[in-house]
MITIVEX-307396 format. One line per 10 residues: number of its first residue (from 1); their letters; for each residue x, y, z of N, C-alpha, C. Coordinates in nm, 2 decimals, decimal comma. Last residue first. Layout:
% residues N
NUM	a	X:Y:Z:X:Y:Z:X:Y:Z ~ ...
END
This chain:
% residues 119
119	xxxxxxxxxx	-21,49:-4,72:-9,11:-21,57:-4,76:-9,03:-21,62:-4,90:-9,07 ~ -21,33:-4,62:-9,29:-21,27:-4,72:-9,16:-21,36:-4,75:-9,14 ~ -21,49:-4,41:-9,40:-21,41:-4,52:-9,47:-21,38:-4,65:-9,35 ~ -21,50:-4,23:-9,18:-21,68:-4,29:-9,23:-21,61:-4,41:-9,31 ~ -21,27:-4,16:-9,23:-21,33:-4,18:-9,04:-21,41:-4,26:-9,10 ~ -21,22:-3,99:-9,43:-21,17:-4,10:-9,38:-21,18:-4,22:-9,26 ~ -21,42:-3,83:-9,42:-21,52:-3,89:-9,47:-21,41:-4,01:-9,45 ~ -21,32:-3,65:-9,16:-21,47:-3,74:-9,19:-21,47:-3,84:-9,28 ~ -21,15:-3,59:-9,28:-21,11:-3,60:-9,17:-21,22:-3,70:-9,15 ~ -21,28:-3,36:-9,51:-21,23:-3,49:-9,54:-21,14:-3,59:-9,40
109	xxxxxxxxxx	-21,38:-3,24:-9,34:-21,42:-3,32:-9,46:-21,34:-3,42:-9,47 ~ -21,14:-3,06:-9,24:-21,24:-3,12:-9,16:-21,30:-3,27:-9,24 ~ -21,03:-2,96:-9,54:-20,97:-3,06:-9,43:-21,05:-3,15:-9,33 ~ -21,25:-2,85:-9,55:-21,24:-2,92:-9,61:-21,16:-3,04:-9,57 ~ -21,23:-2,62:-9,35:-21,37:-2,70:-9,38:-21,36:-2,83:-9,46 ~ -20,98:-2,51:-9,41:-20,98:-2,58:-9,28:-21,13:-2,70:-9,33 ~ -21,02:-2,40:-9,62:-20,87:-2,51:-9,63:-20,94:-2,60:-9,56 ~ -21,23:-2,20:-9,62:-21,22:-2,31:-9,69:-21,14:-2,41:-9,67 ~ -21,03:-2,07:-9,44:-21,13:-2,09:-9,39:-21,16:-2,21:-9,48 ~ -20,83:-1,93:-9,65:-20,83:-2,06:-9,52:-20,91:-2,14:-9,44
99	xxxxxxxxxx	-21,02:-1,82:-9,79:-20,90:-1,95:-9,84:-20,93:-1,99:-9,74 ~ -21,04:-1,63:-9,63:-21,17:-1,68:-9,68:-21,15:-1,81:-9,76 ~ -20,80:-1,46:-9,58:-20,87:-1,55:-9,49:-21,00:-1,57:-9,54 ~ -20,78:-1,38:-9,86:-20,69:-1,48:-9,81:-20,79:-1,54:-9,68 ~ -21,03:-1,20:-9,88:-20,97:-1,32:-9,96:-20,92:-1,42:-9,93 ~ -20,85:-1,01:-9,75:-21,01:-1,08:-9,66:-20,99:-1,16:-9,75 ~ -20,63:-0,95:-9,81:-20,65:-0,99:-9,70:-20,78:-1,09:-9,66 ~ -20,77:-0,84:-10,03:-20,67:-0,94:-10,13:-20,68:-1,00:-10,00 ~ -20,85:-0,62:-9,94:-20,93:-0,70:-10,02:-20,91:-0,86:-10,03 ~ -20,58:-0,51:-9,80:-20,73:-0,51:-9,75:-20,79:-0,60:-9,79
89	xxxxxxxxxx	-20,48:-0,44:-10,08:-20,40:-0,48:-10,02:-20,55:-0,56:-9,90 ~ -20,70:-0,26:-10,15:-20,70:-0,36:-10,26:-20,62:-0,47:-10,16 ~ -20,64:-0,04:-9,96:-20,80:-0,09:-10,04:-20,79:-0,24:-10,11 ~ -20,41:0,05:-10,07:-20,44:-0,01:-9,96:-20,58:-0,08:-9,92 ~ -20,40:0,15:-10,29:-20,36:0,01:-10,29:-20,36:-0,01:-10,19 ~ -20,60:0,37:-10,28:-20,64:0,25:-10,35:-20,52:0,08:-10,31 ~ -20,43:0,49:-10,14:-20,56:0,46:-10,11:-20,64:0,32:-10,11 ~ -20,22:0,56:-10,31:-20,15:0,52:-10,21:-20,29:0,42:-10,13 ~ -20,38:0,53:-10,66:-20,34:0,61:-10,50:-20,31:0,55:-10,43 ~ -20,38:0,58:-11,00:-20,37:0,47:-10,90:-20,33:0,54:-10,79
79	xxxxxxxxxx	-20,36:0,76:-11,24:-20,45:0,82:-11,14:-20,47:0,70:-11,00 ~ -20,23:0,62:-11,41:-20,12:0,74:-11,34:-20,23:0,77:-11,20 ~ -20,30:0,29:-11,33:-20,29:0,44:-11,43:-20,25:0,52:-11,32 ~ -20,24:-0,03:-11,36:-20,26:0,08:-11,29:-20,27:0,21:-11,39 ~ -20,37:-0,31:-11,56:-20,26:-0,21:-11,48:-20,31:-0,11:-11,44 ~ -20,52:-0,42:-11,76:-20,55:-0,40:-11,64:-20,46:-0,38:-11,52 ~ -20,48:-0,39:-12,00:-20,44:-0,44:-11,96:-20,44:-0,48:-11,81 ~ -20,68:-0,23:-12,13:-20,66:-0,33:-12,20:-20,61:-0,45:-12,11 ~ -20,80:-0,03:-11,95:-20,91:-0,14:-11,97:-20,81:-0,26:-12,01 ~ -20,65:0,04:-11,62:-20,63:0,04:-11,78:-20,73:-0,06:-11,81
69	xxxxxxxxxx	-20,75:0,22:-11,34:-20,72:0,05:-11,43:-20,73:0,14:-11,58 ~ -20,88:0,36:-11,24:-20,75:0,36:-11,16:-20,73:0,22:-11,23 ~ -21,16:0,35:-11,24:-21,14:0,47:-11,29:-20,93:0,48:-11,28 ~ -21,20:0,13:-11,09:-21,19:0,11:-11,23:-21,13:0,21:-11,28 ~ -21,25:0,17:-10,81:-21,15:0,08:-10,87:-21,10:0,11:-10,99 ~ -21,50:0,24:-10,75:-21,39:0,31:-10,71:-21,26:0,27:-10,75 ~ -21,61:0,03:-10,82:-21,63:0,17:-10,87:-21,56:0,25:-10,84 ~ -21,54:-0,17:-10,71:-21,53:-0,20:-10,80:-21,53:-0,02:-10,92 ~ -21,70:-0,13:-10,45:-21,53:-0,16:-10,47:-21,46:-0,11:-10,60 ~ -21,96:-0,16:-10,52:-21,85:-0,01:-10,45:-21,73:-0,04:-10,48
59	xxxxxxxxxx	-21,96:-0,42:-10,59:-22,00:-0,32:-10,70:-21,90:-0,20:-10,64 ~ -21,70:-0,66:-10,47:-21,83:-0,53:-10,48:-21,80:-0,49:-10,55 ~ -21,49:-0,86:-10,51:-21,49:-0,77:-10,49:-21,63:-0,72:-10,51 ~ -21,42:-1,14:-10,62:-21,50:-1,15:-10,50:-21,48:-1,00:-10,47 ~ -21,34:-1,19:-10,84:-21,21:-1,19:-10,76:-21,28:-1,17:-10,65 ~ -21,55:-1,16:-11,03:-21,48:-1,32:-11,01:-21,37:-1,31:-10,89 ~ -21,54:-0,86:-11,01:-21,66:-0,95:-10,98:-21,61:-1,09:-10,87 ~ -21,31:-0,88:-11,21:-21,30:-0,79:-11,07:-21,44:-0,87:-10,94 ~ -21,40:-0,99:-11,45:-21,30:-1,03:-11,38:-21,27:-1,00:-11,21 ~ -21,59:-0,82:-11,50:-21,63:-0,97:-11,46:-21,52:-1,02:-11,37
49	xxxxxxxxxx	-21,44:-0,60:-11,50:-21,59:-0,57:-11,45:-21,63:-0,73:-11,38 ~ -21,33:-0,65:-11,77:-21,26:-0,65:-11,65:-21,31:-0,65:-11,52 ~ -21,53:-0,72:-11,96:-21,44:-0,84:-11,89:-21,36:-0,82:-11,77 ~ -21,64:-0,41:-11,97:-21,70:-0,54:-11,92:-21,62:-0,66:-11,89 ~ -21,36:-0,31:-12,08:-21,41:-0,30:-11,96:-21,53:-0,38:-11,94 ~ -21,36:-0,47:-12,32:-21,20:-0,50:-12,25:-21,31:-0,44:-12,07 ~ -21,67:-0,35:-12,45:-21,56:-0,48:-12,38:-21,47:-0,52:-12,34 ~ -21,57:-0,06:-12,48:-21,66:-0,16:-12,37:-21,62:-0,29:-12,35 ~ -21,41:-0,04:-12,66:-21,30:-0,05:-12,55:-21,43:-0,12:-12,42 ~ -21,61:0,07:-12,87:-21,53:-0,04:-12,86:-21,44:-0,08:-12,75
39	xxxxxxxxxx	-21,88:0,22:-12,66:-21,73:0,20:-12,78:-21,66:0,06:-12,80 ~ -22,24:0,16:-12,76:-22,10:0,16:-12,67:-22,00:0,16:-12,74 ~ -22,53:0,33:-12,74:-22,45:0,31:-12,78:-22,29:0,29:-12,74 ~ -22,91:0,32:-12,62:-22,69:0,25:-12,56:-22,65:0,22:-12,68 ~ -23,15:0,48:-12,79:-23,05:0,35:-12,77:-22,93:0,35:-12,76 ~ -23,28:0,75:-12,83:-23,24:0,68:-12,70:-23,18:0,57:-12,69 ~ -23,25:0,81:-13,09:-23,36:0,73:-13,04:-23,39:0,73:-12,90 ~ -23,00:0,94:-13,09:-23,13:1,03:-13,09:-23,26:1,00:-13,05 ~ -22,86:0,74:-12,86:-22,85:0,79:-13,01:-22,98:0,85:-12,97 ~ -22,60:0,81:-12,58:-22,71:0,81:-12,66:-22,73:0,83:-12,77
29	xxxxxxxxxx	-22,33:0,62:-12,49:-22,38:0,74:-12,55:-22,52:0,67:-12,58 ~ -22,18:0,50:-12,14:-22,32:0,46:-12,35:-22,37:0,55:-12,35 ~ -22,01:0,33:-11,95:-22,10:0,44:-11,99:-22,10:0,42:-12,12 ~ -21,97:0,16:-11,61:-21,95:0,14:-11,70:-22,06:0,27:-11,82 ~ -22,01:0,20:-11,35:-21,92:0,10:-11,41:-21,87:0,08:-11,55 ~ -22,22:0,32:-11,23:-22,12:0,37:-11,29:-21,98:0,30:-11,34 ~ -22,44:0,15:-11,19:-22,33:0,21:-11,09:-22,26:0,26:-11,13 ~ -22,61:0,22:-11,47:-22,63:0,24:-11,36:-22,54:0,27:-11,22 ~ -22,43:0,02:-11,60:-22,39:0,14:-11,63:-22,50:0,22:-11,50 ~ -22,46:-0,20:-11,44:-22,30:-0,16:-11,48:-22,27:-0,02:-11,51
19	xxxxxxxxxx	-22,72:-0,26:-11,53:-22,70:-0,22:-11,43:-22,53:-0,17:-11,37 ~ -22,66:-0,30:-11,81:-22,80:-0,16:-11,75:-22,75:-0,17:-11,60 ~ -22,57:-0,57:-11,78:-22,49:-0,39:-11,83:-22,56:-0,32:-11,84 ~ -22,72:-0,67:-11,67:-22,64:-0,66:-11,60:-22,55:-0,55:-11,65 ~ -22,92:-0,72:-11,91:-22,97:-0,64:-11,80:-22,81:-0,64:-11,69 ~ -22,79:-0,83:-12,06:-22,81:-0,69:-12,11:-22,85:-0,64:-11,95 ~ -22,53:-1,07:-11,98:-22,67:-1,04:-11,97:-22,67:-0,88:-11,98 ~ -22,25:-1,13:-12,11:-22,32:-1,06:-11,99:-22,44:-1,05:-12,06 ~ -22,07:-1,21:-12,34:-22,09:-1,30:-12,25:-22,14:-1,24:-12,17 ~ -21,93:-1,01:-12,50:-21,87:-1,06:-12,30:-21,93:-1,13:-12,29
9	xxxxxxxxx	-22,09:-1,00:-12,72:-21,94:-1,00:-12,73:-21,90:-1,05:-12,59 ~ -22,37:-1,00:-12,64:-22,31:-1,10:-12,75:-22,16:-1,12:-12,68 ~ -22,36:-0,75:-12,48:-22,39:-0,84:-12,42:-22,35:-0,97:-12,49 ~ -22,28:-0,60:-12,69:-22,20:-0,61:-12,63:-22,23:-0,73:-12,56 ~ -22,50:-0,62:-12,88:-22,38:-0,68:-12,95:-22,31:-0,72:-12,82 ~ -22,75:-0,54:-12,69:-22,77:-0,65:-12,79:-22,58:-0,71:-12,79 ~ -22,64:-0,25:-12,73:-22,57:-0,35:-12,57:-22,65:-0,47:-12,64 ~ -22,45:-0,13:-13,02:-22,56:-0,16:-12,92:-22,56:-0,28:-12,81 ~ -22,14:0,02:-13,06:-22,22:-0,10:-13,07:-22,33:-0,09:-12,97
END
């Protein structure tokens, strides 16, 4: 499919899958013209790409990631490393204290705005 369709199919801007395939995130044959040709399996990897994105992970991250995911289902593959899940383990860490942080700010907030109620 041409990145026109793909972009169609995921919901991504063409220029964000010029830049997907640029980091290596993602890859398109060429036709004789020169126009990105993609497989069908592009999309299961563009959503995962989004997904991984939405989980607050980097492009780096994310490239060193993929090659160690199943598109369909996004499990591990035989090529998954003791590396990687400690990378990911790491990830999932900074995440969590980035929750909490939010908890507390909000908490604060609202500490306020019950304060600003009374008043």
């Amino acid at each position: 499919m041409r990145i026109g369709e793909l972009a169609r199919r995921t919901n991504v801007s063409e220029r964000s899958l010029r830049y997907y395939e640029k980091q290596g995130m993602l890859t398109a044959e060429r036709t004789p013209g020169g126009h990105r040709e993609y497989p069908e399996a592009a999309v299961d990897r563009v959503i995962r790409i989004q997904e991984l994105f939405a989980a607050g992970l980097c492009s780096e991250k994310i490239v060193q990631l993929l090659p160690c995911m199943r598109d369909a289902d996004g499990g591990p593959s035989v090529r998954a490393t003791p590396n990687l899940v400690a990378d990911l383990t790491a990830e999932r860490a900074r995440i969590d204290r980035m929750i909490a942080d939010l908890v507390r700010s909000r908490d604060t907030l609202d500490e306020v705005i019950e304060a600003a109620r009374l008043s």
